[in-house]
C-alpha positions in Angstrom: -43.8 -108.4 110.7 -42.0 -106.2 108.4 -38.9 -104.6 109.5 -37.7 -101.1 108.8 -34.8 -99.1 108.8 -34.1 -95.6 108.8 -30.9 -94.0 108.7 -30.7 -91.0 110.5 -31.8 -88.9 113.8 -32.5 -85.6 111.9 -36.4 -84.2 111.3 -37.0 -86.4 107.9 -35.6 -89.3 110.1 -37.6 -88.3 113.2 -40.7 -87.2 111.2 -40.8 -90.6 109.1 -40.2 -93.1 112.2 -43.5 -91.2 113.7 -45.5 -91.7 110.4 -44.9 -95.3 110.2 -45.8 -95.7 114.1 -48.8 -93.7 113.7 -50.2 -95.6 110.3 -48.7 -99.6 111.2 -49.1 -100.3 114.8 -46.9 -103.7 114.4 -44.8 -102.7 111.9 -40.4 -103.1 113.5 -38.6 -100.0 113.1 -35.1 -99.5 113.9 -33.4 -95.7 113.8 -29.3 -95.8 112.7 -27.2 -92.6 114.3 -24.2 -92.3 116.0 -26.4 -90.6 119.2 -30.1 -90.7 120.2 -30.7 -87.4 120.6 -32.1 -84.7 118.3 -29.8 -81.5 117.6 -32.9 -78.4 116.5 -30.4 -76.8 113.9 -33.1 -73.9 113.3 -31.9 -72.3 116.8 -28.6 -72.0 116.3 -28.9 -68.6 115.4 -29.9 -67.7 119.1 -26.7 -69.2 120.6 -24.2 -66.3 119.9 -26.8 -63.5 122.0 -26.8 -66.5 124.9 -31.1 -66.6 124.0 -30.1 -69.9 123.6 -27.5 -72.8 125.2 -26.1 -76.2 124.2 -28.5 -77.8 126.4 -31.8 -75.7 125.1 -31.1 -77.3 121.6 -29.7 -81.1 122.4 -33.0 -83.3 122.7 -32.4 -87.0 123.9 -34.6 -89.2 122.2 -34.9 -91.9 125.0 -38.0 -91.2 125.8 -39.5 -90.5 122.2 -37.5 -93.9 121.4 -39.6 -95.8 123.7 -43.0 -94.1 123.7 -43.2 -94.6 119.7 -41.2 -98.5 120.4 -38.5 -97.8 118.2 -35.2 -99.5 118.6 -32.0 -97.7 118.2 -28.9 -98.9 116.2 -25.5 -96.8 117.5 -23.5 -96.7 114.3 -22.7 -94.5 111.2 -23.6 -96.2 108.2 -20.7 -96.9 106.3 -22.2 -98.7 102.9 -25.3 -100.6 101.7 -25.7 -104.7 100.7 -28.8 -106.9 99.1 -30.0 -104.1 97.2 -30.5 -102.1 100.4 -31.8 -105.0 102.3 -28.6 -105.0 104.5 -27.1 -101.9 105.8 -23.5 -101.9 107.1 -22.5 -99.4 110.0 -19.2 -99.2 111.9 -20.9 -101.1 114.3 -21.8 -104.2 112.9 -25.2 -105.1 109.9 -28.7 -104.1 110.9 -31.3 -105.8 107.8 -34.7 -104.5 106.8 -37.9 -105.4 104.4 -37.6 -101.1 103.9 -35.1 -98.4 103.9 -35.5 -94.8 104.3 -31.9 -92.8 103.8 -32.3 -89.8 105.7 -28.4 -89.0 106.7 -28.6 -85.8 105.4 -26.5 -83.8 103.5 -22.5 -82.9 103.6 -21.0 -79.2 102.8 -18.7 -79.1 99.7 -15.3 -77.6 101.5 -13.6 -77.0 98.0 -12.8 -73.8 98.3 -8.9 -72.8 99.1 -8.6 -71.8 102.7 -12.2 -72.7 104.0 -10.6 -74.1 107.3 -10.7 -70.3 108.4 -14.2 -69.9 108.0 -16.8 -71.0 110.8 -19.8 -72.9 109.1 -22.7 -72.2 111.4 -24.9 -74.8 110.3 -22.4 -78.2 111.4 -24.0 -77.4 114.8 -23.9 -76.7 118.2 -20.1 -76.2 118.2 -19.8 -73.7 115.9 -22.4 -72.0 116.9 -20.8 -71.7 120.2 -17.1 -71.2 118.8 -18.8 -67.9 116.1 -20.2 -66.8 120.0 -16.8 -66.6 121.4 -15.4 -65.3 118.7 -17.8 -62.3 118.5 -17.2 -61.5 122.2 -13.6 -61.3 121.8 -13.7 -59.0 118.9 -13.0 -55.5 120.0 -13.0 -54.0 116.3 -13.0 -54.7 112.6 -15.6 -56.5 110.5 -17.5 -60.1 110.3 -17.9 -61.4 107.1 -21.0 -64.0 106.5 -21.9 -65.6 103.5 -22.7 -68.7 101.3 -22.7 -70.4 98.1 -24.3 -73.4 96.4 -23.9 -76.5 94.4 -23.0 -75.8 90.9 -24.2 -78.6 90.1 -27.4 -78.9 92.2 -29.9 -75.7 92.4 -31.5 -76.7 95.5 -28.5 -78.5 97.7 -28.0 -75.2 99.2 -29.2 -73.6 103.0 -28.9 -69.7 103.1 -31.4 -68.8 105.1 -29.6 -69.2 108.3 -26.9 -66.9 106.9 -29.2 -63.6 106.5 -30.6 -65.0 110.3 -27.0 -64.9 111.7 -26.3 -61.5 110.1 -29.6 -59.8 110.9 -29.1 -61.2 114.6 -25.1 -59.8 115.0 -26.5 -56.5 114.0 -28.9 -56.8 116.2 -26.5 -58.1 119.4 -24.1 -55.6 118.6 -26.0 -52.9 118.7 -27.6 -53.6 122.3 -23.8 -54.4 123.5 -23.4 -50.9 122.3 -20.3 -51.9 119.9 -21.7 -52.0 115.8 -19.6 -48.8 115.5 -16.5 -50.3 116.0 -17.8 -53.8 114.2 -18.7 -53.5 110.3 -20.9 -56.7 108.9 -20.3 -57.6 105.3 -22.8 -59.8 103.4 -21.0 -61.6 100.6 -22.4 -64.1 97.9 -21.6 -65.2 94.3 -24.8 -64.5 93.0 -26.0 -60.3 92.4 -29.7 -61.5 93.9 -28.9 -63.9 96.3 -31.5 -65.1 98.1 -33.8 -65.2 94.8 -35.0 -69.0 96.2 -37.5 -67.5 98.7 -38.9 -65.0 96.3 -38.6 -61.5 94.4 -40.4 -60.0 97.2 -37.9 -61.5 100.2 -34.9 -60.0 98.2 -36.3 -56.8 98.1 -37.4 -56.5 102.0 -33.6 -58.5 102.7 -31.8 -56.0 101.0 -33.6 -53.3 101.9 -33.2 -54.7 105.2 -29.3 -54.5 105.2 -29.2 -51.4 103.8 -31.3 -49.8 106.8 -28.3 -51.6 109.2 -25.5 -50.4 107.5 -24.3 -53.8 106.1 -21.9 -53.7 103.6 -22.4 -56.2 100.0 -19.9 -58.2 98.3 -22.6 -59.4 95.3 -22.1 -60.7 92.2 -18.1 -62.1 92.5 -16.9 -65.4 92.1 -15.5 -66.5 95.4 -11.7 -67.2 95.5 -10.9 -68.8 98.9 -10.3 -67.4 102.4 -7.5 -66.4 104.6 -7.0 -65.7 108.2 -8.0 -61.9 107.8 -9.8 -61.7 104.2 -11.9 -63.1 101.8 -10.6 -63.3 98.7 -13.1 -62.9 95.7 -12.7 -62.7 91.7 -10.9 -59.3 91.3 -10.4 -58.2 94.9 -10.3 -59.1 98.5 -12.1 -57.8 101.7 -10.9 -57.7 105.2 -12.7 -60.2 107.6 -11.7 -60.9 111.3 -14.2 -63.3 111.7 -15.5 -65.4 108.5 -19.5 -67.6 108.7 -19.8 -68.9 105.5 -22.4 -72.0 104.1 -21.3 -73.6 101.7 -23.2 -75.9 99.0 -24.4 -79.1 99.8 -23.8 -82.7 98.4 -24.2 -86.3 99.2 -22.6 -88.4 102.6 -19.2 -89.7 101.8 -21.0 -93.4 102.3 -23.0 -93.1 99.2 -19.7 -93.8 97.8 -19.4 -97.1 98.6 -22.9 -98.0 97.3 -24.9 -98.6 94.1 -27.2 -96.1 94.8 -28.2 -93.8 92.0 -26.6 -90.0 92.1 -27.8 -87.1 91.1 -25.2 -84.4 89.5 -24.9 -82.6 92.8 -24.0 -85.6 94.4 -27.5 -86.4 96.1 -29.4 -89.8 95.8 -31.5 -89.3 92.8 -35.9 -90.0 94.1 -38.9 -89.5 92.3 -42.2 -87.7 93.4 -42.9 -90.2 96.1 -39.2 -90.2 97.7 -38.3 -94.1 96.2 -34.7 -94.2 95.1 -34.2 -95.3 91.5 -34.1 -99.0 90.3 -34.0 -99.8 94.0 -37.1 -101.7 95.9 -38.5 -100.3 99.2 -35.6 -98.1 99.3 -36.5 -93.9 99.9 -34.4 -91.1 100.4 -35.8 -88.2 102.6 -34.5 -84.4 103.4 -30.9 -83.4 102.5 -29.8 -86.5 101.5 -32.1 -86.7 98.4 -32.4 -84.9 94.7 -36.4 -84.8 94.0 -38.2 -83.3 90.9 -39.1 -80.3 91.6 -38.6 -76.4 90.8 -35.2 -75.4 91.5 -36.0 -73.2 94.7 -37.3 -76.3 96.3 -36.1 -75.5 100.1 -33.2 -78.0 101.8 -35.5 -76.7 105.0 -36.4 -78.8 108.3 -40.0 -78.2 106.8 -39.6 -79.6 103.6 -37.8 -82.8 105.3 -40.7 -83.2 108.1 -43.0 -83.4 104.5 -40.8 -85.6 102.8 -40.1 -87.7 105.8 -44.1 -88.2 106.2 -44.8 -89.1 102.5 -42.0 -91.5 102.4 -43.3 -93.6 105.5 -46.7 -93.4 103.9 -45.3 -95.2 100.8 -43.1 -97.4 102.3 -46.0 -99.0 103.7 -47.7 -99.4 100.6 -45.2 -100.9 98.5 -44.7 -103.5 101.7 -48.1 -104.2 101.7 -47.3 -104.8 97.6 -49.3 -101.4 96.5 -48.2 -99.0 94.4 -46.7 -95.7 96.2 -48.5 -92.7 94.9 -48.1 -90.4 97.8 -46.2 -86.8 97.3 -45.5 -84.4 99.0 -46.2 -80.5 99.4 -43.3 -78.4 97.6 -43.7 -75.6 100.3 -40.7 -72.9 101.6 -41.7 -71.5 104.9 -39.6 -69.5 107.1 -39.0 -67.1 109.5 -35.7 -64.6 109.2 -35.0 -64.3 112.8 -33.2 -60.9 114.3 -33.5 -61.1 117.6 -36.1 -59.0 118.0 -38.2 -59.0 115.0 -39.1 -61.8 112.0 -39.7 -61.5 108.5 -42.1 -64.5 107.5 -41.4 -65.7 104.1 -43.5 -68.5 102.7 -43.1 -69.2 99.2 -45.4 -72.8 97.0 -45.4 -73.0 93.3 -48.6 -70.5 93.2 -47.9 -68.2 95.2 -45.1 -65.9 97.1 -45.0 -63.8 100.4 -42.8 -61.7 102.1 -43.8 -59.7 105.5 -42.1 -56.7 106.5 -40.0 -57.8 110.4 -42.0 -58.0 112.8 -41.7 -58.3 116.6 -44.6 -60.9 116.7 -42.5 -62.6 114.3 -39.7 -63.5 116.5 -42.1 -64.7 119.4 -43.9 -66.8 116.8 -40.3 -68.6 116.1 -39.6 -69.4 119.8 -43.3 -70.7 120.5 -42.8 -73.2 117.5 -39.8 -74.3 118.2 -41.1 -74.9 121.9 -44.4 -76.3 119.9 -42.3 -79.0 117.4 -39.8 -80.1 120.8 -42.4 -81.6 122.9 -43.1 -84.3 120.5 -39.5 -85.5 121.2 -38.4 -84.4 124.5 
């Protein structure tokens, strides 16, 4: 009976251990994280209004764990041995016949004074510590924003950021405070958002514009301070500072062979195998595919990833040859509280919705939907 290990508790993690059930009946697979439980990133955004709590999001996998018989390895992988066959963790070696890497990805915290910002997206704590925040501010502005990898056009998430900002506006306008409260969109880039499509930048500009959000476009960003971000040829006060940074690969891809990309990501083909390595893949943030260069770092696009990579694993066990892919698809909807803009973007075609209520209750029902699988 083969064995195989996948490291990770995220969707591509989650989304390939179900694959492999579902196709091999017999096959051993063992999941590596430090918890068993399933954080749902996408619904962050709701925890600052209180639509959502710690509890709402944090899904133990115990019972997911056993219903799909897959064993669970407490440990953070620390490096890889035997050409992938081994796997060391800071609790001990777990060995496989097959390896799927889906760790995810790390933000690049480069820029000078980025301990003052809040990134949203490192999870339920922030999330939490950006709600506080906002309640205690009587006046002045909140500054959100985010860049990308230089080196790396997809290894960047800023959907979440025009969520977040949509969704303030929104919360501090029922609260009855956006007068005394300015919001201030900020990005390197004079059309960001370009990755879902022409049409999304229109309606997301338009969009801020219609709120009253102020735009820092188009200006290198300098670094941050308590009370400002600092930007190529000025500053702008900030009392509170969400920002994404770019993404790049776990700090234990260091200590292995494995192939990087120039972003830092573990360099895969069409079928998610890791170079020059056997019955090794690489799935969701963790991974640098071929691909056009908005290709989302989305829980989507991992769930697809994480599917086709199981699917090939398999093959190349059974000594096949892997010729599964997977979809390039962006899908998403730009949550503000109240309304949704759906944006779906493939390499054919591009579509952008005006906000709409239905939108928002469309969000909640699949997130509801995609947990019962788990919980």
């Amino acid at each position: 009976m083969n064995q195989i290990t996948i490291i990770g508790a995220g969707f591509a993690a989650l989304s390939a251990a179900r694959k492999l059930r579902q196709l091999d009946a017999s096959v051993g697979i063992t999941l590596i994280a430090p918890k068993a439980e399933l954080v749902f990133l996408p619904s962050l955004i709701w925890i600052p209004s209180g639509l959502r709590q710690a509890k709402d999001l944090r899904i133990p996998l115990d019972n997911f764990l056993r219903d799909y018989r897959i064993d669970f390895f407490a440990g953070e992988a620390t490096g890889l041995e035997n050409g992938g066959r081994t796997v060391l963790t800071s609790n001990g070696i777990v060995a496989n016949d097959g390896l799927i890497i889906a760790s995810g990805g790390r933000f690049i915290k480069k820029l000078p004074g980025i301990e003052h910002a809040i990134l949203p997206c490192e999870g339920i704590a922030a999330a939490e510590q950006i709600r506080e925040r906002v309640a205690a501010l009587e006046q002045g502005n909140i500054a959100l924003g985010f860049s990308g990898n230089p080196n790396e056009p997809t290894a960047m998430r800023g959907g979440p950021i025009f969520e977040f900002l949509f969704g303030l506006d929104t919360q501090l306008r029922r609260e009855g405070r956006r007068e005394k409260i300015g919001l201030t969109f900020f990005n390197p880039m004079p059309n960001p958002g370009n990755r879902l499509g022409e049409r999304a930048v229109k309606r997301l500009m338009a969009e801020m514009d219609k709120r009253g959000i102020n735009k820092q476009l188009g200006h290198k960003l300098v670094g941050f301070e308590a009370d400002k971000v600092k930007i190529e040829g000025g500053e702008f006060a900030a009392d509170l500072i969400i920002f994404m940074p770019g993404l790049t690969g776990n700090l234990w891809f260091d200590q292995t062979s494995l192939p990087r990309s120039p972003g830092g990501l573990l360099k895969a083909d069409a079928q998610c195998r890791v170079e020059g390595f056997a019955a090794t893949y690489v799935v969701g943030d963790s991974g640098s595919f071929p691909g056009p260069d908005w290709m989302p770092k989305q829980a989507h696009m991992a769930d697809l990833q994480g599917e086709a990579a199981a699917a090939n694993l398999l093959t190349e066990l059974a000594g096949g040859n892997p010729q599964q892919t997977f979809k390039v698809e962006l899908v998403c909807i730009v949550d503000s509280l109240d309304a949704g803009m759906l944006v779906r973007r493939t390499p054919d075609s591009d579509l952008a919705l005006p906000p709409l209520g239905l939108m928002h209750h469309a969000k909640s029902a699949f997130e509801k939907w995609y947990l019962r699988k788990y919980r």
